[in-house]
C-alpha positions as CSV (number, residue, x, y, z in Angstrom):
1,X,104.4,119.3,75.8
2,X,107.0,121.3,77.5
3,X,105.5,124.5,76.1
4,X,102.0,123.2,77.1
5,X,102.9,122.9,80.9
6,X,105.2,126.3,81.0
7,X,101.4,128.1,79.3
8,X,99.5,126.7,82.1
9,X,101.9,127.6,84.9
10,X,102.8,130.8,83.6
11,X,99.0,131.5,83.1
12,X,97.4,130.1,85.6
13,X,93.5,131.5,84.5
14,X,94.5,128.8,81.6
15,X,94.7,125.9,83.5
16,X,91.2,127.2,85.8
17,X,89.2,127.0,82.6
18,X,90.7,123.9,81.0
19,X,90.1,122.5,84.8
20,X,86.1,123.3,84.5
21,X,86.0,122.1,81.3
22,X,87.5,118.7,81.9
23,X,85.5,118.8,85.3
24,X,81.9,119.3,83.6
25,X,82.7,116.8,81.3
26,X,83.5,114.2,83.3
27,X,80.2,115.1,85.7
28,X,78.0,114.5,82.8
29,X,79.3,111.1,82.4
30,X,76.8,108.1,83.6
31,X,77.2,105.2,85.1
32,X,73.8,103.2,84.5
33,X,72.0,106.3,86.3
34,X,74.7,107.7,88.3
35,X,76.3,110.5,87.8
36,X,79.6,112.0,89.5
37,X,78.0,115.6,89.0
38,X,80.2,118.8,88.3
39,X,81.0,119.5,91.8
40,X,83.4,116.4,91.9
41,X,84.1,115.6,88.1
42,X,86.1,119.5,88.7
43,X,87.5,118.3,91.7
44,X,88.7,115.0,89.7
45,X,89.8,117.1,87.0
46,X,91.6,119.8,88.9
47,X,93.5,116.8,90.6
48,X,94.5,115.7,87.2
49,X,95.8,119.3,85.7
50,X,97.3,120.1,89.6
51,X,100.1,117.1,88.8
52,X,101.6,119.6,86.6
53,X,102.1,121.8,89.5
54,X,100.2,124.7,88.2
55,X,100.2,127.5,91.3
56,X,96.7,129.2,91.5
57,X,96.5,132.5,94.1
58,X,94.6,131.6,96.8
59,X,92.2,134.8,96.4
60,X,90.8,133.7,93.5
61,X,88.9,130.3,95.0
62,X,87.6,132.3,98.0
63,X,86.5,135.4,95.7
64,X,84.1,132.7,94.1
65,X,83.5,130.7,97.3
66,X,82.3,134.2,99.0
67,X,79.5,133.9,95.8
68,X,78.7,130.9,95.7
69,X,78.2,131.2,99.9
70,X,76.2,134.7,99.2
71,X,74.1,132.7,96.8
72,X,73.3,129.7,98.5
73,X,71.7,131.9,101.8
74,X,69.9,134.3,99.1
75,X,68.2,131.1,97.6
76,X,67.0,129.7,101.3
77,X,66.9,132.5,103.3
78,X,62.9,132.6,103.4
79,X,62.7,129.6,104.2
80,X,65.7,129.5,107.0
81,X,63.2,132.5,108.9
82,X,59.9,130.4,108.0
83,X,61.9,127.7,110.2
84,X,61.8,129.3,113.0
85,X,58.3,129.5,113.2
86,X,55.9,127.7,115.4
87,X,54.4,125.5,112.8
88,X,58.0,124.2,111.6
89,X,59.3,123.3,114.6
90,X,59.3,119.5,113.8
91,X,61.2,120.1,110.7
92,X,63.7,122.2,112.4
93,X,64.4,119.5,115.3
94,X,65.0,116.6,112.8
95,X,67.7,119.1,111.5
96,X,69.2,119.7,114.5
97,X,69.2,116.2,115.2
98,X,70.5,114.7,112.0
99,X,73.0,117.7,111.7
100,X,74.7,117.1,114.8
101,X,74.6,113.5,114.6
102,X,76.7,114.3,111.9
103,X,79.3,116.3,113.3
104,X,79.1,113.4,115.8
105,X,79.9,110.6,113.7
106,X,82.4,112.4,111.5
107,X,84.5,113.8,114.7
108,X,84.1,110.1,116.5
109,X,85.5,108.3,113.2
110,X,88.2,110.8,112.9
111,X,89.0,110.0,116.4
112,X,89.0,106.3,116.2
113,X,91.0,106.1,113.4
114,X,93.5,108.7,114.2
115,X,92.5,111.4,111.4
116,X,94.0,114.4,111.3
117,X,91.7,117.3,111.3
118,X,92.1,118.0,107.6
119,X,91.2,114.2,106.8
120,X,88.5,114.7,109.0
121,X,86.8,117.7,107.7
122,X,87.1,116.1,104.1
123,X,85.3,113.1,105.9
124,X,82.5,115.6,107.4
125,X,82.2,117.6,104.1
126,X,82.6,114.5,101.4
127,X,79.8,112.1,103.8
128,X,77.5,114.4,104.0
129,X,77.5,116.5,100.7
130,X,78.5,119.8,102.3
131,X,81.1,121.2,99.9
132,X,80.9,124.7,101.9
133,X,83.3,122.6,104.6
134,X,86.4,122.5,102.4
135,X,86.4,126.2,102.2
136,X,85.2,127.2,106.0
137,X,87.3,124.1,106.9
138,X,90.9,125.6,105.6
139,X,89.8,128.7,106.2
140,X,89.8,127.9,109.9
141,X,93.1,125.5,109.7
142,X,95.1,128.6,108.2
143,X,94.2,130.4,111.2
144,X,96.1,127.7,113.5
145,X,98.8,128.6,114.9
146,X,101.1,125.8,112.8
147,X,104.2,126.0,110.8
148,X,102.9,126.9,106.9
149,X,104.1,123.4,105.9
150,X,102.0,121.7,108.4
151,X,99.0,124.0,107.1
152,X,99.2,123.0,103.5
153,X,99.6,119.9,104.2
154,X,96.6,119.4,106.5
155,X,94.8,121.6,104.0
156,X,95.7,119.6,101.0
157,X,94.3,116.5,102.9
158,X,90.5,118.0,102.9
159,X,89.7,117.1,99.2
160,X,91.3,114.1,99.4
161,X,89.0,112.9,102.2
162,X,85.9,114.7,99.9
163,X,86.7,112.5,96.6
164,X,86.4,109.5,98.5
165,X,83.6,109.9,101.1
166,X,81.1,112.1,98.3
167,X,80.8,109.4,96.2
168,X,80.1,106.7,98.7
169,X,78.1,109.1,100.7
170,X,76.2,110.3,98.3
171,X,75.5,107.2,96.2
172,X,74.6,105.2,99.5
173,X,72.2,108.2,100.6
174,X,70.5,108.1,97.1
175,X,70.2,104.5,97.6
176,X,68.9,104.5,101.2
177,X,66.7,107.1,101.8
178,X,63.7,105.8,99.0
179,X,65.1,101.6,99.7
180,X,65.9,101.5,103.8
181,X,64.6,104.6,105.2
182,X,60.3,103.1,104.7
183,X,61.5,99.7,105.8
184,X,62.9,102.1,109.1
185,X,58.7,103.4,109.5
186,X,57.1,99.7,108.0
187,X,55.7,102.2,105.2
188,X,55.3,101.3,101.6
189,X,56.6,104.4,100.0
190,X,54.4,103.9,96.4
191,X,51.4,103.1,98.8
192,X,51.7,106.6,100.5
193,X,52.5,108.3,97.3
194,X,49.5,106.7,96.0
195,X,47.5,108.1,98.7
196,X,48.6,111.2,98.9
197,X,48.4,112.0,94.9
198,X,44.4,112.0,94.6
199,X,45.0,115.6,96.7
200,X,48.2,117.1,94.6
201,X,48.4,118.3,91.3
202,X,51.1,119.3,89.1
203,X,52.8,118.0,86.0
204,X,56.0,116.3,86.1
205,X,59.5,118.8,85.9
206,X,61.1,118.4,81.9
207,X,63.0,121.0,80.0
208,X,61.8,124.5,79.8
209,X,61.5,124.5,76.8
210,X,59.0,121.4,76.7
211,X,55.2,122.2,77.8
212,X,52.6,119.1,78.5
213,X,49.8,118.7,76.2
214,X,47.4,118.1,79.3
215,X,46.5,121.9,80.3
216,X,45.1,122.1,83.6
217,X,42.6,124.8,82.9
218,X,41.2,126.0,79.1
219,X,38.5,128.2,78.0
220,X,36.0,127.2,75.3
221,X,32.5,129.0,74.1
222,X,29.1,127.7,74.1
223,X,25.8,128.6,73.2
224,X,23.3,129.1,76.3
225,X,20.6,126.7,75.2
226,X,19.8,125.8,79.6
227,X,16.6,127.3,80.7
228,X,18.1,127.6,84.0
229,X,21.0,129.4,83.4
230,X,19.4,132.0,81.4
231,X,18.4,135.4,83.2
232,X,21.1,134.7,85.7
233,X,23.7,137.3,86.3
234,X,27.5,136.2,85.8
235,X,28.0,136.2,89.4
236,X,25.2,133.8,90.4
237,X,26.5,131.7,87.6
238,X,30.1,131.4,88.5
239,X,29.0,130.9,92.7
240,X,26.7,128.6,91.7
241,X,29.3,125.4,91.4
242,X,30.4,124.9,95.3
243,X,33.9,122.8,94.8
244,X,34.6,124.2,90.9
245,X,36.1,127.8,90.3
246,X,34.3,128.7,86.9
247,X,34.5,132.2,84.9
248,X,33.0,134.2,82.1
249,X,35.3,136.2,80.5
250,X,33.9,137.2,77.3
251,X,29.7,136.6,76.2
252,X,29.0,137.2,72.2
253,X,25.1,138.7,71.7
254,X,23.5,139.6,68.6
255,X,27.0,139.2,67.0
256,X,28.6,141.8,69.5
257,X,31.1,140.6,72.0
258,X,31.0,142.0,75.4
259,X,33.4,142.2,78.2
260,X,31.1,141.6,81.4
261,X,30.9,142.5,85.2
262,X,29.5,140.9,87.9
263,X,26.4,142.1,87.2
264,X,26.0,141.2,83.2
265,X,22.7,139.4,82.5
266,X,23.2,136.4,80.4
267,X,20.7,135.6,77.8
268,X,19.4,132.5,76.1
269,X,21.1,131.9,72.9
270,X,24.3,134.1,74.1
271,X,27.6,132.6,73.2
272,X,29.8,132.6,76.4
273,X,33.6,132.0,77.4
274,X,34.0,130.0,79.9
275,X,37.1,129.1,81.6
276,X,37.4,126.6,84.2
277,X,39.7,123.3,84.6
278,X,39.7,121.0,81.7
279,X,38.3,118.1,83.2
280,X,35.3,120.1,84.3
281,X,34.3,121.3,81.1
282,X,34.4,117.8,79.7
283,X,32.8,116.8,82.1
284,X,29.8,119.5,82.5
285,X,30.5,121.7,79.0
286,X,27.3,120.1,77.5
287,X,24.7,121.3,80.0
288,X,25.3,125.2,79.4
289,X,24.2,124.4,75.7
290,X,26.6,123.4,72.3
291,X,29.8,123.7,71.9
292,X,31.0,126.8,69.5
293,X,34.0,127.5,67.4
294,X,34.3,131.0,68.0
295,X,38.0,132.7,67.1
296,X,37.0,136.3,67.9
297,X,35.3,135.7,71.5
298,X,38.4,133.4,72.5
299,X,41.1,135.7,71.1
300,X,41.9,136.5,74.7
301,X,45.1,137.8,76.3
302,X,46.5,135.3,78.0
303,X,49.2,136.2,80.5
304,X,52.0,133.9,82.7
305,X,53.7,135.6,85.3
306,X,55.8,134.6,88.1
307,X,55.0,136.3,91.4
308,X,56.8,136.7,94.5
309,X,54.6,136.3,97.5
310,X,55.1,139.3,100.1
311,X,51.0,139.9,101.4
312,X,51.0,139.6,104.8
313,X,47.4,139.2,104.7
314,X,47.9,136.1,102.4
315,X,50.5,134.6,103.9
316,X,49.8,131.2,105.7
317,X,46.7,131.0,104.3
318,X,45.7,127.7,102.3
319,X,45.6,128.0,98.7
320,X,42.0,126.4,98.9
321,X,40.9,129.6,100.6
322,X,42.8,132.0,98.8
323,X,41.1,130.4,95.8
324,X,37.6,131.6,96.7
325,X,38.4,135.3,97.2
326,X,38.0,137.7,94.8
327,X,41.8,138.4,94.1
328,X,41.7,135.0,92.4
329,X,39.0,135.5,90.1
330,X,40.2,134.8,86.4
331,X,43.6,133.7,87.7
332,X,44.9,129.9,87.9
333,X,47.9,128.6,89.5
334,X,50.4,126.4,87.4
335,X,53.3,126.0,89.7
336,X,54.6,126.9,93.0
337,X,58.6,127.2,94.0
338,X,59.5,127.4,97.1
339,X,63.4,127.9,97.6
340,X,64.3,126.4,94.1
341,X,61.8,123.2,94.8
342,X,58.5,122.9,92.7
343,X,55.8,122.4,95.7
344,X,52.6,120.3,95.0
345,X,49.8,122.3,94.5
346,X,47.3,121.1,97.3
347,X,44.5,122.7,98.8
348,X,45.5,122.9,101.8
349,X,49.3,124.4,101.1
350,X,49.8,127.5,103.0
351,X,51.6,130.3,101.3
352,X,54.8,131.6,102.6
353,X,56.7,134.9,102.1
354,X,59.3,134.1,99.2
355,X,56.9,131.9,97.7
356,X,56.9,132.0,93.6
357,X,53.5,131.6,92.2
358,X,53.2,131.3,88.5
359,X,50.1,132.5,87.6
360,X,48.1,132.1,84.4
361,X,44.8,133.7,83.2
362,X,43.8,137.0,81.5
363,X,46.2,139.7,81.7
364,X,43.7,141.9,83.3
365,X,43.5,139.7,86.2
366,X,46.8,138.0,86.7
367,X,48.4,141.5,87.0
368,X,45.4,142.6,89.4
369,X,46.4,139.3,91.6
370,X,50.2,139.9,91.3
371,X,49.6,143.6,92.9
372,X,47.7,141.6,95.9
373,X,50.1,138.9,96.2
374,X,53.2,140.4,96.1
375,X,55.8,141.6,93.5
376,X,55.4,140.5,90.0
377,X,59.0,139.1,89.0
378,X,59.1,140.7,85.3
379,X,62.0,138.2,83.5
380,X,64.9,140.9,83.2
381,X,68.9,139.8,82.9
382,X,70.2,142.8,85.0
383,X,71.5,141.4,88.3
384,X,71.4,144.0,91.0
385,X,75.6,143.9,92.1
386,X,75.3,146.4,94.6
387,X,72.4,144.2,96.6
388,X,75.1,141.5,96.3
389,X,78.6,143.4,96.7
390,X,77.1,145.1,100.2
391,X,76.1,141.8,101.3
392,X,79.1,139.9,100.8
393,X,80.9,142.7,102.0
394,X,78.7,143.2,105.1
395,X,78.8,139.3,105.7
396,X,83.0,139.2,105.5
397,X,83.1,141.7,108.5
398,X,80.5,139.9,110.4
399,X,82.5,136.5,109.5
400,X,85.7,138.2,111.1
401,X,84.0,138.5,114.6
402,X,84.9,134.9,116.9
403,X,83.8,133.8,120.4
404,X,85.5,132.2,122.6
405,X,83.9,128.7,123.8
406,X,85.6,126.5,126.4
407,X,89.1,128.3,125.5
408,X,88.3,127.1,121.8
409,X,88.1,130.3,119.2
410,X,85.0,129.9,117.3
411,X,84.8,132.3,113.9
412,X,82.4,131.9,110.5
413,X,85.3,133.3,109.0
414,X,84.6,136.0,106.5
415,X,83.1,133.4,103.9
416,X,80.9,131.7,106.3
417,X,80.2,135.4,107.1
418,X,78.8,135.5,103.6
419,X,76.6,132.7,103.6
420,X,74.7,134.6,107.0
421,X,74.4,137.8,105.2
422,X,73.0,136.1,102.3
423,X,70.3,134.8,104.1
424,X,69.6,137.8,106.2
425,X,69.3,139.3,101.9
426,X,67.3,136.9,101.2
427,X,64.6,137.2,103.4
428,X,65.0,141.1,102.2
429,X,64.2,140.5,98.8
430,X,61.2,138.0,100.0
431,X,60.1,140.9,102.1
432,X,60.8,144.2,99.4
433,X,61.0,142.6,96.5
434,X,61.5,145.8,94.6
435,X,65.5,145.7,94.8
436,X,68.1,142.9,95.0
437,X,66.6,140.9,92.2
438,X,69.0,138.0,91.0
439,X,68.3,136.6,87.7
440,X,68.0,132.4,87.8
441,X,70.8,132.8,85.0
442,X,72.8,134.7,87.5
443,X,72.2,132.8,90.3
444,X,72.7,129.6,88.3
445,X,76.6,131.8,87.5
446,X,77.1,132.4,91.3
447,X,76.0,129.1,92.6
448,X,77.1,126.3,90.0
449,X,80.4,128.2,88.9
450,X,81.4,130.0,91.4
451,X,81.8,126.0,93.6
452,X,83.1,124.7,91.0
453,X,85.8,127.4,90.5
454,X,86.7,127.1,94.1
455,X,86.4,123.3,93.8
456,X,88.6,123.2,90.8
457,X,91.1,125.9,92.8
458,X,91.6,123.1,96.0
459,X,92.2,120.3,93.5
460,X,94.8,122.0,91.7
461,X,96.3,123.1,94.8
462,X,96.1,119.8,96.2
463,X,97.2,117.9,93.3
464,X,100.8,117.3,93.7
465,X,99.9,115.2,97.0
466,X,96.6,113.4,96.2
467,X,98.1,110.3,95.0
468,X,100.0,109.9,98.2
469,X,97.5,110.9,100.5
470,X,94.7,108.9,98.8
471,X,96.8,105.6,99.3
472,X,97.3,106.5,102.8
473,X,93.6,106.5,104.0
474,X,91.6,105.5,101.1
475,X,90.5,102.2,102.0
476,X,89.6,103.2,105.4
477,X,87.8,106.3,104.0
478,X,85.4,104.5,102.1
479,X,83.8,102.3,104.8
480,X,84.2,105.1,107.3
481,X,82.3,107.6,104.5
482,X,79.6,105.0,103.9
483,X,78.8,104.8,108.0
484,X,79.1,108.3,109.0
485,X,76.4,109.3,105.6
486,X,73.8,106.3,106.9
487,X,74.2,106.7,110.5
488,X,73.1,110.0,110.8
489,X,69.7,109.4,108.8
490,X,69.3,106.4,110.5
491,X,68.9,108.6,113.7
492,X,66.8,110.9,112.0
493,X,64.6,108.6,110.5
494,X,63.6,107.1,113.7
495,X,63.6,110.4,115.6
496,X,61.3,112.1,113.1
497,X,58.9,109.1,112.7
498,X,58.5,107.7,116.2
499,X,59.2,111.0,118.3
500,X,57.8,113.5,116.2
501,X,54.8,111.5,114.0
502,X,55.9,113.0,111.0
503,X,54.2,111.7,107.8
504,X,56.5,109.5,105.7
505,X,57.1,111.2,102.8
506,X,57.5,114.6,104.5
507,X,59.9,112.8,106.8
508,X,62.2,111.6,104.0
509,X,62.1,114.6,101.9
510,X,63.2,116.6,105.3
511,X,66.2,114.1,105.8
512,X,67.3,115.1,102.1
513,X,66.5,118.3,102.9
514,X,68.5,118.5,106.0
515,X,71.6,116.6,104.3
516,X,71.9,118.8,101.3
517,X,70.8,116.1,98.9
518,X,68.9,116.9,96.6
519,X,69.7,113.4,94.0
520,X,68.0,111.8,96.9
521,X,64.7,113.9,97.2
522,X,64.8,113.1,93.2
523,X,65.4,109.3,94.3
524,X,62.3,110.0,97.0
525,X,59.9,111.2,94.2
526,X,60.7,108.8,91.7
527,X,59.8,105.9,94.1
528,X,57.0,107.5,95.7
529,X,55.3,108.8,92.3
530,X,54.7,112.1,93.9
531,X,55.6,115.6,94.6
532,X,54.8,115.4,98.3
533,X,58.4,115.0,99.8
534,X,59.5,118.3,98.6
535,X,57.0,119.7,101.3
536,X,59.5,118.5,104.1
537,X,62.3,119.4,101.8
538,X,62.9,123.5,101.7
539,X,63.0,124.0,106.0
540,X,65.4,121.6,106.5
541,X,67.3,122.0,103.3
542,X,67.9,126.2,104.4
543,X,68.8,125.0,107.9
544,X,71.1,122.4,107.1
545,X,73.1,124.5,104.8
546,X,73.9,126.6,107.6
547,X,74.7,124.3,110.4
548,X,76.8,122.1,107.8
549,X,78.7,124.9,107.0
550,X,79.4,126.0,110.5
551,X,81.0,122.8,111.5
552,X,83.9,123.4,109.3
553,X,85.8,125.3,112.0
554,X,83.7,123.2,115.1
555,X,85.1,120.3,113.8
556,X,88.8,121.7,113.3
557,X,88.7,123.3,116.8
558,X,87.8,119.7,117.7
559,X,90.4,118.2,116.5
560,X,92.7,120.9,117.6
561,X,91.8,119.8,121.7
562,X,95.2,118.1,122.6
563,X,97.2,119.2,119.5
């Protein structure tokens, strides 16, 4: 045992790994349906290896705090620009609201009960799922002019307050949101996602690896056997269904098969290709003529291809209207992401710049739509590191710069620095996507790992006092943590519902959009049966991430007033 503990001392990158491996272990465990997650099953398990007093430099947890930071405004930053826009405005208030309301509560607790500023920005942080606090939070403490003792200490005290507060604030969120938040608006939350699902579309999210059996569009062949679909050219044929998008791709005469053009004549007793949405050729297959088993004529490339949406001439439009041009000719859409979140596909969705549109359809005309949409996002594993070392880089320096507010120094700090240039990078890429290209293995790398490194860093610094400081304010902690985390969507529920007329289910999924919680826009869908609260979700999710993060050092400058 002796030799065991003088390894993980001695080699410190020993006890880092051995702390992320306890950590995503104990995240995966489940308790009926709840889980801790990794972010706080490392922090658990870095507690547990820091009793053995295991010294950790501090560059290594802000060296993967400045990526996951980077990361996290690359993801949203699209959508952080889209929120200033005219037609998000509602989405961005109910941020603003909800976010400060935080701050509010979590400074006004702290107060009350005579926190210190570290317990405090633990309580901010751990209440409202905001993990980026614990770093721009000590980041801001160290700059205080305290003895070092007094640092560490208050330091030390952050994660403490984050153990206790994220489970009961997050838990009591996942709870509340789908449970209290319709009672709040005297909705029935399965009524409205009732009513809103005969207008979305879109299977349910599983395993990549896992495809449904329902396909949304097909092709099949028939025999023209209809009098008055004979003689007609192709482009008659497919206008002549108002509400239906229908295509020939491929006709079969005299045992020849033929790729047409707008123009092609079809002809009685020609075997045709058509491809449409499933339901519609079940539905109307029969009236072109019989049904034909034809291998040869349906032996069509078939392409999927993710495409980033950078067209200014498309963007904002509904996808109903993009639908009838001649760009989507051929071309069906299976999914739309919008800043990590599968959107429901509805006719009247606008695009936005950033969008991912998976596209599926002939390989002629998907990569003809991808050049008029936007970049086509070819699946590579290469991560462009200078796009991200410049911006981190660029972001620290910008991070460095403080105002001065009311004789209270205000600074990002070089970390929060790099959450501002990531977003600013972000919106590059969504604007020339030809460079800066992150791989979702990569970001998945920066974002998940690179937390939970810096996660796992603070418990093991923090370990050797947890005990104590836990007994000190624990039982406190977790009625204060359970207020501050309902308070604040309480507020915002009512705000966004009765102020701003905000549909319901938009409404929620912007409340767990604007607190960071994405288990509670899961717990939304679930109850609602639908797709429809991620719409409310991205906006507020981008915005909130920011502000959240800024109030690390507002609230230690707080606290700091009379010190």
């Amino acid at each position: 045992m002796d030799w065991f503990v003088a390894a993980l001392r001695n080699n410190p990158e020993l006890a880092i790994f051995l702390t992320l491996a306890l950590g995503f272990a104990v995240g995966r465990l489940r308790i009926g349906s709840f889980t801790l997650g990794t972010v706080v099953g490392t922090l658990l398990a870095g507690v547990l290896v820091g009793q053995l007093n295991v010294q950790v430099p501090a560059v290594v947890k802000t060296v993967f705090f400045d990526l996951f930071l980077f990361t996290t405004g690359y993801k949203v930053g699209p959508q952080f620009f889209r929120g200033l826009k005219k037609d998000a405005l509602s989405q961005v208030a109910l941020t603003v609201v909800l976010c400060v309301t935080c701050l509010v509560a979590a400074f006004a607790a702290a107060k009350l009960l005579a926190y210190d500023m570290g317990t405090a920005a633990g309580l901010l942080a751990g209440a409202f799922s905001e993990s980026t606090v614990i770093g721009t939070a000590g980041e801001a403490i160290q700059r205080l002019a305290l003895p070092p003792d007094e640092k560490t200490r208050l330091v030390n005290n952050i994660p403490i307050a984050y153990a206790v507060t994220y489970l009961i604030g997050t838990a009591g969120l996942v709870w509340f949101l789908p449970v209290i938040g319709p009672k709040l608006m005297r909705v029935n939350l399965k009524a409205e996602g009732k009513r809103a699902l005969g207008t979305t579309a879109g299977a349910a999210a599983s395993e990549p690896w896992i495809t449904s059996a329902a396909h949304r569009f097909d092709v099949r062949a028939y025999r023209v056997a209809n009098e008055q679909l004979a003689n007609r050219t192709v482009a008659e044929l497919e206008a002549q269904p108002r509400d239906v998008r229908v295509f020939i791709l491929r006709i079969r005469r005299e045992g020849e098969i033929i790729e047409p053009r707008p123009s092609t004549v079809i002809r009685w007793d020609d075997v045709i290709a058509v491809a449409t949405r499933h339901e519609v050729l079940v539905t109307h297959g029969a009236k072109l003529g019989p049904e034909v088993d034809d291998h040869a004529l349906l032996d069509i490339p078939i392409e999927t291809l993710d495409v980033v949406v950078t067209s200014r001439t498309l963007t904002g439009r509904p996808l109903a209207e993009i639908g009838r041009l001649d760009i989507a000719r051929g071309v069906f859409l299976k999914k739309l992401v919008r800043a990590g979140e599968e959107m429901p596909i509805i006719p009247e969705m606008r695009l936005d710049r950033g969008d991912v549109l998976t596209l599926i359809g002939t390989k002629t005309d998907v990569e003809r739509a991808a050049d008029m949409l936007g970049y086509p996002d070819w699946p590579t594993h290469a991560t462009d590191m200078i796009f991200v070392g410049t911006g981190i880089v660029l972001g620290g320096f910008v991070g460095l710069l403080s105002l001065t507010i009311g004789g209270l120094p205000l600074t990002l700090t070089a970390s929060g620095g790099a959450l501002v240039m990531g977003l600013v990078f972000g919106w590059l890429r969504s604007v020339r996507p030809s460079f800066g290209r992150i791989p979702e293995a990569a970001i998945w790398i920066f974002d998940t790992v690179g937390l939970c490194v810096f996660i796992g860093v603070v418990g093991l610094s923090a370990g050797p006092g947890f005990v104590t400081g836990l007994q000190k304010t624990g039982i406190s902690l977790v009625l204060v943590g359970f207020a501050c985390a309902l308070i604040p969507h309480t507020v915002a529920i009512l705000f966004g519902r009765y102020a701003l007329r905000m549909e319901p289910l938009v409404l929620l999924g912007a409340c767990a959009g604007a607190g960071t919680i994405t288990a509670a826009l899961r717990a939304i869908q679930d109850e609602a049966q639908s797709k429809v609260p991620a719409l409310g979700y991205t906006v507020p999710y981008a915005i909130g991430n920011i502000l959240l993060t800024a109030w690390g050092p507002v609230i230690v400058a707080l606290m700091s007033i009379g010190h």
